[in-house]
C-alpha positions as CSV (number, residue, x, y, z in Angstrom):
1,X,42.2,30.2,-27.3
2,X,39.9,32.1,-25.1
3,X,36.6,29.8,-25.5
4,X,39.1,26.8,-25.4
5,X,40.1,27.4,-21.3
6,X,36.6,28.5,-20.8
7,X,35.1,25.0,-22.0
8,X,38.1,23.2,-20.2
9,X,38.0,25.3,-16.9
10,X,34.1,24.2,-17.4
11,X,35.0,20.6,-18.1
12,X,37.4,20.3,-15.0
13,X,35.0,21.8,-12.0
14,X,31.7,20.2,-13.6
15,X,34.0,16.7,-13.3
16,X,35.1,18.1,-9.6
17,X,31.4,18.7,-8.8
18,X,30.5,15.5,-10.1
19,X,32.7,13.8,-7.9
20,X,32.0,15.1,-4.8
21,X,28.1,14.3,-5.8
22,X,29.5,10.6,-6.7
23,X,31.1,11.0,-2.9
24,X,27.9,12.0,-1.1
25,X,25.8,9.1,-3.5
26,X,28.2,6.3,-2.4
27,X,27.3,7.5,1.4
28,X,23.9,7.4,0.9
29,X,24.0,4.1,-1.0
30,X,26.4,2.9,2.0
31,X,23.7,3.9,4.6
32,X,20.6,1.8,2.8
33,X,23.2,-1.6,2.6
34,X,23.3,-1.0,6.1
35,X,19.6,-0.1,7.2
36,X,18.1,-2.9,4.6
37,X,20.8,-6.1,5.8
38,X,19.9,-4.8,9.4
39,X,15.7,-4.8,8.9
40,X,15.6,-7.5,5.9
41,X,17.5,-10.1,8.4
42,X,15.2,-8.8,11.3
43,X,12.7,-9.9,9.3
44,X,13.4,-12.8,8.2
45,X,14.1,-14.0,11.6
46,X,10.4,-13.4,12.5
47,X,9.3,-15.5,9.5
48,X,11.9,-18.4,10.8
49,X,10.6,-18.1,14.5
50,X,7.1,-18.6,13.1
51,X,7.2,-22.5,13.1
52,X,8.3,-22.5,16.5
53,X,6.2,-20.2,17.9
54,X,2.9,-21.6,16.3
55,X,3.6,-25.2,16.0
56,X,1.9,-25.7,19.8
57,X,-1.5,-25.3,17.8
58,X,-1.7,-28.1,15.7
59,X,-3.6,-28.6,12.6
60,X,-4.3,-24.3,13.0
61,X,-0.7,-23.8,12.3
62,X,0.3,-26.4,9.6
63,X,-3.2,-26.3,7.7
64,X,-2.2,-22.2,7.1
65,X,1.3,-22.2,6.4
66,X,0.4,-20.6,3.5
67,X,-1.5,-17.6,5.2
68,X,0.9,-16.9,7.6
69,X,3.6,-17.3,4.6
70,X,1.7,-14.6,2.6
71,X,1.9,-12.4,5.9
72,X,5.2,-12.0,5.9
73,X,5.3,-11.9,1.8
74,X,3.5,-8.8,1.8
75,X,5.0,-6.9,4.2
76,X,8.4,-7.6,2.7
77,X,6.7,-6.1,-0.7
78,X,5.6,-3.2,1.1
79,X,9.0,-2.6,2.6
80,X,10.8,-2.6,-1.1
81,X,7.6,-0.2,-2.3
82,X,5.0,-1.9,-3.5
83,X,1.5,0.0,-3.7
84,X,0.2,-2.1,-1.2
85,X,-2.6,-0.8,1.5
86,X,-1.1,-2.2,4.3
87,X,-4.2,-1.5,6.8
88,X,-6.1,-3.0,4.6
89,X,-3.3,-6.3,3.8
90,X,-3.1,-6.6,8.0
91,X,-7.4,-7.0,8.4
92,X,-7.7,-9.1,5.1
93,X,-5.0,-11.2,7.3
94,X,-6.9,-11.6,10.3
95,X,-10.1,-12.0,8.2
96,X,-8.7,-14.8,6.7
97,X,-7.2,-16.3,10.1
98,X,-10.3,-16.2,11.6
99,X,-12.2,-18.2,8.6
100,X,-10.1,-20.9,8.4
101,X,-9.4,-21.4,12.4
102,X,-13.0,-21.8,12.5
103,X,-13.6,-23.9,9.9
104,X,-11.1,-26.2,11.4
105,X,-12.6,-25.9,15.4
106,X,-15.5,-26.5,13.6
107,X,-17.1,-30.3,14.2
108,X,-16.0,-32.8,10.8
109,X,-19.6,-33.8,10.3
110,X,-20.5,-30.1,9.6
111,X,-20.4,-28.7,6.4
112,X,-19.8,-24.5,6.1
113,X,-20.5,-22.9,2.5
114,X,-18.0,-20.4,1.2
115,X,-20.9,-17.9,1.7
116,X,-20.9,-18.8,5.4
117,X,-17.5,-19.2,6.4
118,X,-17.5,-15.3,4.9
119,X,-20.0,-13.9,7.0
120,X,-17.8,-15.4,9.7
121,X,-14.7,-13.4,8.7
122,X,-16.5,-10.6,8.1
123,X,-17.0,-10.8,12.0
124,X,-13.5,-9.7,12.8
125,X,-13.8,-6.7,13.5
126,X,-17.2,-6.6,15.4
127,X,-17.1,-9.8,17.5
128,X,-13.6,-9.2,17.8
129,X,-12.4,-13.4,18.4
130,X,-9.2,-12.6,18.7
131,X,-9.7,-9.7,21.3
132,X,-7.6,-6.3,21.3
133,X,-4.5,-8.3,19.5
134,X,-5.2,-7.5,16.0
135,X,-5.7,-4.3,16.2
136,X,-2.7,-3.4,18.6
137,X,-0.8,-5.5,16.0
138,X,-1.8,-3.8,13.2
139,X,-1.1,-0.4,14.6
140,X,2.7,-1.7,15.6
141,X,3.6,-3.0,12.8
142,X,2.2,-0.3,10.4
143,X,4.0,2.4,12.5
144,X,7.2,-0.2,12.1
145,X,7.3,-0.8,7.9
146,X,5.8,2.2,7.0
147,X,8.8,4.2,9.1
148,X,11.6,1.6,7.5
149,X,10.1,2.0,4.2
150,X,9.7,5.8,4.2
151,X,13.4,5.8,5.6
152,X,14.7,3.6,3.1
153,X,13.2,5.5,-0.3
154,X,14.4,8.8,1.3
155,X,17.7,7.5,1.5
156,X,17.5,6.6,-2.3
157,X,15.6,9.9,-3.8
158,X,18.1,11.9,-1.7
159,X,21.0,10.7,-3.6
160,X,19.0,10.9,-6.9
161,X,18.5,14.8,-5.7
162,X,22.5,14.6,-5.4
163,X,23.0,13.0,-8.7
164,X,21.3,15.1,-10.8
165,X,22.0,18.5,-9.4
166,X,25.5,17.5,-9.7
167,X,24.9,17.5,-13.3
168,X,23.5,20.2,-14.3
169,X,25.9,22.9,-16.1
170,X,27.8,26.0,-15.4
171,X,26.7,29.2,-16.8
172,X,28.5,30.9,-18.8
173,X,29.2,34.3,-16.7
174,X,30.7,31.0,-14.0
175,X,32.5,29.6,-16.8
176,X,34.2,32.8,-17.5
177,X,34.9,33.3,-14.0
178,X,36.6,30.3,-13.7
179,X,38.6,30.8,-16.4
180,X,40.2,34.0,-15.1
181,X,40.5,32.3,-11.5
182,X,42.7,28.8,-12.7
183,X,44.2,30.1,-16.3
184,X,44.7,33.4,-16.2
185,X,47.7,33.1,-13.8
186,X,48.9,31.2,-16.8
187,X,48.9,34.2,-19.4
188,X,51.2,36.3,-16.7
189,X,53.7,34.1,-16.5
190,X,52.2,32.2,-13.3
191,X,51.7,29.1,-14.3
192,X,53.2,27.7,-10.8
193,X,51.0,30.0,-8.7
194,X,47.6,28.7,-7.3
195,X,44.9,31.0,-6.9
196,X,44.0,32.6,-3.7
197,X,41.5,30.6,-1.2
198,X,39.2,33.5,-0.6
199,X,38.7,34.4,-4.3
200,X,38.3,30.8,-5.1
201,X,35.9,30.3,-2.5
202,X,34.4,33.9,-3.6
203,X,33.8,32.4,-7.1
204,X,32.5,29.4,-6.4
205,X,29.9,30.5,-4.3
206,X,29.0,32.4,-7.4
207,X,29.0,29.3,-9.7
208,X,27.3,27.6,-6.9
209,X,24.8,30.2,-5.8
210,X,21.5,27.6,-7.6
211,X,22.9,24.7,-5.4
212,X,23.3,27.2,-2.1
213,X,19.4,28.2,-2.4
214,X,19.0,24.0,-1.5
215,X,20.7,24.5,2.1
216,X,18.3,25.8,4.4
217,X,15.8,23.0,3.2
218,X,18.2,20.2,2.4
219,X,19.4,20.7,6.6
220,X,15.6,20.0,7.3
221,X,15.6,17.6,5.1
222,X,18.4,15.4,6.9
223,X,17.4,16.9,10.2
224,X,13.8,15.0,9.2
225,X,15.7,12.1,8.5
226,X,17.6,11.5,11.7
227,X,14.5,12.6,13.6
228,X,12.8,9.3,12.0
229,X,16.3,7.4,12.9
230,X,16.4,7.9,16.5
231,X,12.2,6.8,16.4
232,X,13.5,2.9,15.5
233,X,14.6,2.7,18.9
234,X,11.2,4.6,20.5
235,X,9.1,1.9,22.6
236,X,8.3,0.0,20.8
237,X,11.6,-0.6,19.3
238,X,11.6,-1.5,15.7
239,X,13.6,-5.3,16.9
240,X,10.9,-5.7,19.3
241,X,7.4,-5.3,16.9
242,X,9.2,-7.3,14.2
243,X,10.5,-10.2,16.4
244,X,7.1,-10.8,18.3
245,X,4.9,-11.0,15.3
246,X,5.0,-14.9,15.8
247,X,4.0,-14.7,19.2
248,X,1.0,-12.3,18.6
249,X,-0.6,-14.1,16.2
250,X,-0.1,-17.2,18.6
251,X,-1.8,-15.5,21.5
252,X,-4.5,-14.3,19.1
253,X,-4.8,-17.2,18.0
254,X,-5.2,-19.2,21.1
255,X,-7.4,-16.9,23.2
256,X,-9.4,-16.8,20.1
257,X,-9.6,-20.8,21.3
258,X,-10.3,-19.9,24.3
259,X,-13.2,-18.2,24.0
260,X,-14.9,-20.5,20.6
261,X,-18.0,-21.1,22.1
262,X,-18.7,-17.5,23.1
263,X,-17.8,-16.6,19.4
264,X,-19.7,-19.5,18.1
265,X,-22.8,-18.4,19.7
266,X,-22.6,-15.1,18.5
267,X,-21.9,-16.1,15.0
268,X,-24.7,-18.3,14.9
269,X,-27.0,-15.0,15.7
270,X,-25.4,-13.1,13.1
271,X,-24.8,-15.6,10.5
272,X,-27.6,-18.3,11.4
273,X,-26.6,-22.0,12.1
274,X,-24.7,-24.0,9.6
275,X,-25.5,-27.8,9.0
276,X,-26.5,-30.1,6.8
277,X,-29.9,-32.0,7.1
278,X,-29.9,-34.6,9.4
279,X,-26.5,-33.2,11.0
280,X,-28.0,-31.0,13.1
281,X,-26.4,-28.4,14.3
282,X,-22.6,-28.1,15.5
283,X,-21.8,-28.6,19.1
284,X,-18.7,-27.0,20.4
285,X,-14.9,-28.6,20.1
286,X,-14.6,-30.7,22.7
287,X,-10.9,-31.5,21.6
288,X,-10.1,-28.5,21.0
289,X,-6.1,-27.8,22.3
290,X,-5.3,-26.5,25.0
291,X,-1.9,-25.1,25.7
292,X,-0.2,-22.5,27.9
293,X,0.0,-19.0,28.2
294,X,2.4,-17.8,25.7
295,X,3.3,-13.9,25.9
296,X,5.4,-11.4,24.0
297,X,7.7,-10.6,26.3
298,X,8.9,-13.9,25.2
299,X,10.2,-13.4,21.5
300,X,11.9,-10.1,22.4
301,X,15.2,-9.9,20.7
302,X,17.9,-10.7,22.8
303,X,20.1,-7.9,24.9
304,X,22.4,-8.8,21.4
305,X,19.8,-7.7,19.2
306,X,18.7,-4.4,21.3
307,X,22.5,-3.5,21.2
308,X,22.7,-4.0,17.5
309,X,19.8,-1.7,16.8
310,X,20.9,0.7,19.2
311,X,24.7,1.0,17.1
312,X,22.5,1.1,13.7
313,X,21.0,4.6,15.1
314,X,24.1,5.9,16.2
315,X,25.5,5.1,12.7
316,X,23.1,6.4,10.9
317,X,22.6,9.5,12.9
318,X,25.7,10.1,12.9
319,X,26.9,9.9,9.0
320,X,23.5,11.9,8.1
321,X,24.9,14.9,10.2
322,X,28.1,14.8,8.5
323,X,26.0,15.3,4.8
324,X,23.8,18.2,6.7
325,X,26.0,21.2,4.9
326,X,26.8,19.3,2.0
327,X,25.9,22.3,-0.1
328,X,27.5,25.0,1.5
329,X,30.6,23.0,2.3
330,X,30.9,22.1,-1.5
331,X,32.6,25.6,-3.1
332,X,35.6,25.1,-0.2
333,X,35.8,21.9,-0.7
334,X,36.6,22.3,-4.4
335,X,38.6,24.9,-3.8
336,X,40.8,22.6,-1.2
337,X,42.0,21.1,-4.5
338,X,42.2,24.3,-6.3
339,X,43.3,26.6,-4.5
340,X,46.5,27.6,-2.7
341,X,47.0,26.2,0.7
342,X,47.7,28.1,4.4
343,X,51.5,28.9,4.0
344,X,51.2,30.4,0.2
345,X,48.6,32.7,0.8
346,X,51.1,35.5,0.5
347,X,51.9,34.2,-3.2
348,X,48.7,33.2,-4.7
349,X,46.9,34.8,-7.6
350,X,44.1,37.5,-6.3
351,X,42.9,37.6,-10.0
352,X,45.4,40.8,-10.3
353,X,48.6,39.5,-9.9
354,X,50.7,37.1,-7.6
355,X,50.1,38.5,-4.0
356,X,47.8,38.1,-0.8
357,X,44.2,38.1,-1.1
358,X,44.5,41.5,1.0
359,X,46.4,43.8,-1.1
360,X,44.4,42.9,-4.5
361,X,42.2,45.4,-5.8
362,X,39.6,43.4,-7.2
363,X,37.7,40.5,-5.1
364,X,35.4,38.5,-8.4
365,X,32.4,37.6,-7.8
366,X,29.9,36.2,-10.0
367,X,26.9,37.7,-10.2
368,X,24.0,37.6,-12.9
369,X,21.1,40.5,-14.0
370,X,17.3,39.5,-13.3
371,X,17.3,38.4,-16.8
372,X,19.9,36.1,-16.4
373,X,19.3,35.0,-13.2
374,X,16.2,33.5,-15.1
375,X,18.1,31.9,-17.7
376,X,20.4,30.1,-15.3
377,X,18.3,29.4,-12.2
378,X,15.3,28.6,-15.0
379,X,14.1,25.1,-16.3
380,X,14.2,22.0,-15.4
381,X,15.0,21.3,-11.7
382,X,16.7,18.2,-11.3
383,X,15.0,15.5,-8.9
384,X,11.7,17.0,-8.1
385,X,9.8,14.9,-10.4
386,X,11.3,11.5,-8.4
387,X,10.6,12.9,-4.7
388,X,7.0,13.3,-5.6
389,X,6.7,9.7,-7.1
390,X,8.8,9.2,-4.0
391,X,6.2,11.0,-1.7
392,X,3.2,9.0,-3.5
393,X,4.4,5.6,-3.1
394,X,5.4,6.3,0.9
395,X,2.0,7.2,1.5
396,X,0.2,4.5,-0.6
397,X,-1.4,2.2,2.3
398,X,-1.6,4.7,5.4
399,X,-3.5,7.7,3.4
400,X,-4.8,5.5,0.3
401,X,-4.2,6.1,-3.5
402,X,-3.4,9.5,-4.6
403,X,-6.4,11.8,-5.7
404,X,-6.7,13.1,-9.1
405,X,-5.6,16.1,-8.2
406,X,-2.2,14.9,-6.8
407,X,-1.5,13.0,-9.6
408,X,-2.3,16.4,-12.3
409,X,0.2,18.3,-9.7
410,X,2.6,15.8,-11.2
411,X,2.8,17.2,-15.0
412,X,3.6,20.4,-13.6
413,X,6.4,19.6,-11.0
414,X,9.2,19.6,-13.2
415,X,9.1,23.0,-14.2
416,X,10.1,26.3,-12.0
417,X,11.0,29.7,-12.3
418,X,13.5,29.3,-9.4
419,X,15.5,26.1,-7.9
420,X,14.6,26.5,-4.4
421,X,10.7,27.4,-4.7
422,X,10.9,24.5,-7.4
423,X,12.7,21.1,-5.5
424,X,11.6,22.5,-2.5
425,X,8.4,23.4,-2.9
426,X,4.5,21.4,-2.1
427,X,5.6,19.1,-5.1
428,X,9.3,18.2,-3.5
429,X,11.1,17.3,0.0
430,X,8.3,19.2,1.8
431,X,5.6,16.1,1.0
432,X,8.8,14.4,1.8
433,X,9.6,16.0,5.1
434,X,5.7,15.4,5.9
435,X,5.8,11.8,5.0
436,X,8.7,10.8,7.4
437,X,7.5,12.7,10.1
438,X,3.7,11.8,10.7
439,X,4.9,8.0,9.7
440,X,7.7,8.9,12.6
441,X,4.7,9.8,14.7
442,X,6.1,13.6,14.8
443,X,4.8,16.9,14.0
444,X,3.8,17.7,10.2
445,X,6.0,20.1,8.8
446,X,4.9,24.0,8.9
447,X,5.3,24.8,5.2
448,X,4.7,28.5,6.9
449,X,7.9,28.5,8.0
């Protein structure tokens, strides 16, 4: 009968714990709908704005539809994770750019090799045709994507972390607890009479004493996550790099136009003079176009747009506070279904008898030797091996591809000797922590702490 209310009392809170985890998932998974319709529709409205804005140049804009169409391609695959470098993606871009705008400035009677239009784009970053744009770009909108997307995957490991510490089972010395705090009541004649709320919250702070040793760094962890929040909106604004992509590559573009036959000359000293025999060699573009100054400050979202993003980081500050104690709010929250409420705490079962908390004799506690402290807190812990995949795809593209070392470190992260040192530790939300906030532009975090 015994082992029977044991594996039921067991049964019941594990489904109770479950379901607050279930809870705190559906928030998290709640906050990414949000963040991802907001920056996936930000995004897509630079891509749509793109015609407009570099339909002034002609034959440059609809002979690379294709180019600029890739652009946006990849940096929509970095957003959703892919392993792509996206400082290297940005200069293969403008590489690219540069090649084909001056193959087509280039006079029709001139022939340029492969081999030469590539010594020409390899001139990108020297020559620099397209002056300080690119690389201001590049520095935007890597700051921008690799922010979202780091924001993003935390949102997603975090409730993993939630989901599988939510599943992991009582002990038995809890489970025995347990039993005494919801059933016992039962064997006196009590069956109507709820247990007290300070030796329910007493016991599950016992049963939940491996989830408690999460707190301290699961707080930092949110804390990280609202400091990266609050950056989105840090000049510039995440609304503002996205939406004047178009008109970047349009001024690049056309001071690069500008200035041709400065580049040209230069190009011919680096990469000699193209031409064919009997063409010559080229002369500049006389019908090159010419168009007006076209700025920035132009594509900025509209005061709409800024107010949007500005109630997206008040949102999602906002509901990440509210999951900042999660763990040490859980044992009274389970016991708000458990336990007897403010008026019957004069008739509610102290684990003696029916009375008030005060006058028992007895206050239970779970507690556990060294030995089986090892057995419980031991194994396994849940989620550490996903936040350091996590940690390695975030950082693919700003800091390159993981070292060998890094990647050995991961056949030995899902093992510990205790839950905290083990999700917690160099291989868990630490390399997460320091992910979010140098791609924040904040302060790495002091492990010494």
């Amino acid at each position: 009968m015994e082992e029977n209310l044991a594996g039921l009392t067991a049964q019941e809170t594990e489904g109770l714990i479950r379901e607050a985890g279930r809870s705190l998932q559906a928030a998290f998974n709640a906050l990414h709908r949000s963040f991802d319709t907001y920056f996936t529709e930000l995004h897509s409205h630079s891509e749509r704005a793109l015609q407009e804005a570099l339909s002034p140049l002609g034959p440059l804009y609809s002979q690379n539809t294709r180019l600029y169409g890739d652009l946006y391609n990849d940096l929509r695959q970095y957003y959703r994770g892919s392993a792509l470098n996206l400082d290297e993606t940005l200069s293969e871009f403008w590489s690219r750019l540069l090649e084909r705008t001056f193959k087509t400035s280039a006079p029709t009677d001139v022939s340029l090799s492969e081999d030469y239009l590539e010594c020409v784009a390899k001139q990108q970053e020297t020559l620099r045709p397209f002056g300080d744009i690119p690389r201001d770009m590049k520095a935007k909108v890597i700051r921008a994507f690799v922010t979202a997307r780091s924001f993003v995957q935390g949102l997603i490991v975090s409730g993993e972390v939630v989901r599988k510490v939510s599943q992991v089972s009582l002990s038995p010395e809890c489970t025995k607890a347990l039993m005494k705090l919801v059933y016992c009541p039962h064997c006196r004649g009590l069956a109507s009479v709820k247990p007290c709320s300070n030796y329910c919250s007493n016991v599950m702070k016992g049963c939940l004493a491996n989830q408690a040793d999460l707190d301290p760094e699961w707080q930092n962890l949110i804390d990280t996550m609202i400091q990266v929040v609050s950056s989105f909106s840090t000049e510039p604004s995440l609304d503002v790099v996205l939406s004047s992509i178009p008109a970047r590559i349009y001024e690049a573009v056309h001071y690069q136009q500008e200035n041709m036959d400065t580049f040209t000359a230069k190009v011919y000293q680096t990469c000699g003079t193209p031409g064919e025999p009997g063409t010559g060699s080229p002369t500049p573009h006389d019908q090159r176009r010419k168009s007006g100054s076209l700025t920035a400050s132009e594509y900025k979202p509209s005061p709409t747009a800024g107010l949007r993003l500005e109630m997206q980081v008040s949102d999602l500050s906002s509901k990440l506070r509210e999951m900042r104690q999660y763990w040490i709010q859980l044992p009274p929250a389970l016991c708000s279904k458990l336990a007897a409420g403010g008026t019957n705490q004069d008739k509610c079962w102290n684990g003696i008898t029916k009375a008030s908390m005060s006058s028992g004799t007895s206050i239970l506690l779970v507690t556990t030797s060294a030995a089986q402290e090892a057995d419980v807190r031991g194994g396994q812990c849940p989620g550490t091996g996903r936040l350091y995949a996590y940690r390695q795809t975030t950082t693919t593209g700003v800091r390159g591809a993981a070292t060998s070392q890094a990647s050995a470190s991961v056949a030995s992260a899902d093992s510990c000797s205790h839950w905290s040192s083990c999700c917690f530790s160099d291989d868990g939300p630490l390399l997460l922590y320091s992910t979010l906030k140098s791609t924040a532009g904040l302060k790495l975090w002091d492990r010494q702490k």
